[in-house]
C-alpha positions as CSV (number, residue, x, y, z in Angstrom):
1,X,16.8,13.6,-10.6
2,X,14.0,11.0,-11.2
3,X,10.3,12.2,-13.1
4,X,8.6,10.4,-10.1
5,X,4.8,11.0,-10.3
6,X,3.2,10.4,-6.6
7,X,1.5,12.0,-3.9
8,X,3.3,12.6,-0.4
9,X,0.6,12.3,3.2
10,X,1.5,15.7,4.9
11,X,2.6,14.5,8.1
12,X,3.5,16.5,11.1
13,X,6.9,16.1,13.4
14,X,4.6,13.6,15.5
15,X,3.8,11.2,12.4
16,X,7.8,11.4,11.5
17,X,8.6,10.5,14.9
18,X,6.1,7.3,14.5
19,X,7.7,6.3,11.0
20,X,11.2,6.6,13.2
21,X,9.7,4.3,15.8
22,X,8.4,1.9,12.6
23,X,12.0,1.6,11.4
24,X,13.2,-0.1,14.8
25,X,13.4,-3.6,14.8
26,X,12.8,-4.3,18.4
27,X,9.8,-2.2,18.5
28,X,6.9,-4.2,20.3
29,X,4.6,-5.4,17.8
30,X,1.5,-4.4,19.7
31,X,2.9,-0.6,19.0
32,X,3.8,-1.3,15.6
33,X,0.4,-2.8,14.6
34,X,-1.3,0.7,16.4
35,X,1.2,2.9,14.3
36,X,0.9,1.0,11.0
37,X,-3.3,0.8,11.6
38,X,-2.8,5.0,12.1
39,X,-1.0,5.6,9.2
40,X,-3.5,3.5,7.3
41,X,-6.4,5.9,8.6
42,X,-4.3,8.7,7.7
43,X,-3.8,7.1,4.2
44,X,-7.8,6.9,3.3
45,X,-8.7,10.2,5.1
46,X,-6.2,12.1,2.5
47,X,-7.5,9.8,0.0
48,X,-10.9,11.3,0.6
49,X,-10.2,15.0,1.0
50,X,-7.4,14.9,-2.2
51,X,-9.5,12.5,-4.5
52,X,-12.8,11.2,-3.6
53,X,-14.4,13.7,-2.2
54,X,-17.9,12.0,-1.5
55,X,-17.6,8.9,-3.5
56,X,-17.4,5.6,-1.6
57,X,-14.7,3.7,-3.5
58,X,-14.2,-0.4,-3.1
59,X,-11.5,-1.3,-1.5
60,X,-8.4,-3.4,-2.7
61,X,-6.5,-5.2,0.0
62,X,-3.3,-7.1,-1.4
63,X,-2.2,-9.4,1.7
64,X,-1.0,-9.5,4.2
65,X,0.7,-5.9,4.9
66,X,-2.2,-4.6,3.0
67,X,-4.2,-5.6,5.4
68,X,-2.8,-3.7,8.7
69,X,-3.2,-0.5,6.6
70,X,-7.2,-1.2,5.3
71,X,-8.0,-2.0,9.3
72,X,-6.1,1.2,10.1
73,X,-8.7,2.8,7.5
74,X,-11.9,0.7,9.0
75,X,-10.5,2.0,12.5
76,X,-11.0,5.6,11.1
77,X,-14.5,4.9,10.1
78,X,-14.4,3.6,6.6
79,X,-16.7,0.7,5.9
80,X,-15.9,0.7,2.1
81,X,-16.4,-3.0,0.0
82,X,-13.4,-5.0,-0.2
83,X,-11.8,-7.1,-2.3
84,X,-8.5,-9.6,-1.3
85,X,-5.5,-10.6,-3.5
86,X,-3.3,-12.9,-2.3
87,X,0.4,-11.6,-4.1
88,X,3.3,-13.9,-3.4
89,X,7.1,-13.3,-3.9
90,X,9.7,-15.9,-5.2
91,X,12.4,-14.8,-3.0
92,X,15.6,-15.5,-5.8
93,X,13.9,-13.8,-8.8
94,X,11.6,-11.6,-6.9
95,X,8.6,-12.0,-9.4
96,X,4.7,-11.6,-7.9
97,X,2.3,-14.9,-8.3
98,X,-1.2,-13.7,-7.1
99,X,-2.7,-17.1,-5.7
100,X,-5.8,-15.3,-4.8
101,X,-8.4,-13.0,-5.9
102,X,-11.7,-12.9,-4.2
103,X,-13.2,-9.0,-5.9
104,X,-16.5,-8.5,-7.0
105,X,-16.8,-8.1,-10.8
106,X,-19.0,-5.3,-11.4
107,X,-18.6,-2.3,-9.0
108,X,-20.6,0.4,-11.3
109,X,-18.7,3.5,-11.5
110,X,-16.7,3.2,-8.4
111,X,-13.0,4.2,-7.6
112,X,-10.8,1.6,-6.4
113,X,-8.4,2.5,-3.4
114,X,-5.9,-0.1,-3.5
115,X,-3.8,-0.8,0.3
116,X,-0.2,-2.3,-0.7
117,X,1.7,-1.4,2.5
118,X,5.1,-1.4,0.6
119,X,6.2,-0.2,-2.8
120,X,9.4,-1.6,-2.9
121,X,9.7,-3.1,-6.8
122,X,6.5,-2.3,-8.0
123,X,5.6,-5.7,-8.7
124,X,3.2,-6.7,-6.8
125,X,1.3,-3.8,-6.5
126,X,1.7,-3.2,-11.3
127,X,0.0,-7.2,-10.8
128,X,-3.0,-6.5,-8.1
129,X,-3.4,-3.1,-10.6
130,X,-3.5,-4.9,-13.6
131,X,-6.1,-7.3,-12.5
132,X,-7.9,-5.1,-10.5
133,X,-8.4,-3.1,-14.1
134,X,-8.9,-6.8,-16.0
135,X,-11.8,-7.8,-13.8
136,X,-13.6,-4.9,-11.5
137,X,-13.0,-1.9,-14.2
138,X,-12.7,0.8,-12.1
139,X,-13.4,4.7,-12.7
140,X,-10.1,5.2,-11.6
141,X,-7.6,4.0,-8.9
142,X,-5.9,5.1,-6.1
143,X,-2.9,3.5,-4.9
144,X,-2.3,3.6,-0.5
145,X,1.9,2.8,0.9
146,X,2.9,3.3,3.7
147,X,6.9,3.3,2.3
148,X,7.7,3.6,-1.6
149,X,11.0,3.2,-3.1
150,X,11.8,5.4,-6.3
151,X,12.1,2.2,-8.3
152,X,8.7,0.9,-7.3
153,X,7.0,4.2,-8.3
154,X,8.9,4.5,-11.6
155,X,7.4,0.9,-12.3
156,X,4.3,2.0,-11.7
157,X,4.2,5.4,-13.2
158,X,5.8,3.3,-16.6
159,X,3.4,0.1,-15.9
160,X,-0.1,2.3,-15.1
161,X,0.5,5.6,-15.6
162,X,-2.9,6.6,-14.6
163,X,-2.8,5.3,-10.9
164,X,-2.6,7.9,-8.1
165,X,0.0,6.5,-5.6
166,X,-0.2,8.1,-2.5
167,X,2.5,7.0,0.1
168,X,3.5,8.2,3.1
169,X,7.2,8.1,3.1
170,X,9.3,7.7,-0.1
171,X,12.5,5.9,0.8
172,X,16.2,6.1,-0.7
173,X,16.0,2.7,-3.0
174,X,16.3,-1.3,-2.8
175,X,18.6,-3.5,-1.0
176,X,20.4,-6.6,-3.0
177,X,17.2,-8.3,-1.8
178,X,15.1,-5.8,-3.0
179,X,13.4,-4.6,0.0
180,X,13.0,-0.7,1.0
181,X,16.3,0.7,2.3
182,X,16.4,1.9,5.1
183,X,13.0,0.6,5.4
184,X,11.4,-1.5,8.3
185,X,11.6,-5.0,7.7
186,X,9.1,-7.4,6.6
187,X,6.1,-5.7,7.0
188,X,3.4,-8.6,7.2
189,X,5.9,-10.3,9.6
190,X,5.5,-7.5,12.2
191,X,2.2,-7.1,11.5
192,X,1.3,-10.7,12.2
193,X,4.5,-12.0,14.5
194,X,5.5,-14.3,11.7
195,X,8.5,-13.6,11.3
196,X,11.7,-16.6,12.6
């Protein structure tokens, strides 16, 4: 059994039936924007009630999934700061290149809440930690997924052990091209209708 350190969203047999209705592939994207932008208000309402209590943290969005997940959260009524980081995937080695990061420098004392819609390898999201930590120097972060993977999590529990990953479905592992099985797909292409 893996040591995986992470925080499940309590979800009810309605929310289950919505991640169900995620996993299809034909699903319209209109509905899978709305479900995706719910989960993400679901995501930052926990946040508050488990972590932040009355703190207003900044927000980290790593694009493009990130982003359906952080509008989901500004659709729920929280208007925190935000920072972007563009994170790029080589698709043969699978290694993160952040091409952009556009975060204030000096946030004072304030928690970071991170939006990273998948934690499939734990990549991307251990590089958007690492220089979120290198340049705005949280008090603390907290880490928003909408799907995890066990091997994305134990990356991140080795990489940045004092994150607070809160997901809202851990899935069984990686495919041989080292997405979340079973998963849902590209999630910026649904989001966005990018995909071929």
């Amino acid at each position: 059994m893996l040591d995986l350190r992470y925080d499940y969203l309590p979800k009810s047999p309605a929310d289950d039936y919505r991640l169900k209705r995620l996993r299809n592939r034909d699903l319209p994207r209109e509905d899978f924007v709305r479900i995706v932008r719910g989960f993400g208000g679901m995501l930052r309402r926990y946040a508050r009630n488990q972590y932040l209590q009355s703190e207003e943290p900044y927000a980290v969005v790593v694009m493009r999934a990130g982003a359906g997940l952080w509008s989901g959260a500004e659709n729920a009524g929280y208007f925190d700061e935000v920072g972007f980081i563009n994170i790029t995937r080589n698709e043969v080695t699978h290694q993160p290149t952040a091409d952009m990061f556009k975060c204030r420098s000096n946030i004072g004392d304030k928690p970071v809440v991170i939006y990273e819609t998948m934690l499939a390898t734990g990549r991307s999201a251990a590089l958007a930690t690492k220089l979120v930590k290198e340049t705005v120097r949280p008090s603390r972060i907290i880490l928003l997924n909408l799907l995890a993977a066990p091997q994305g999590v134990k990356l991140m529990n080795r990489q940045h052990p004092d994150v607070t990953i809160v997901t809202a479905n851990l899935d069984k592992g990686l495919d041989k091209d080292q997405f979340i099985v079973p998963g849902l797909g590209d999630a910026g292409d649904r989001l966005y209708g990018s995909y071929n």
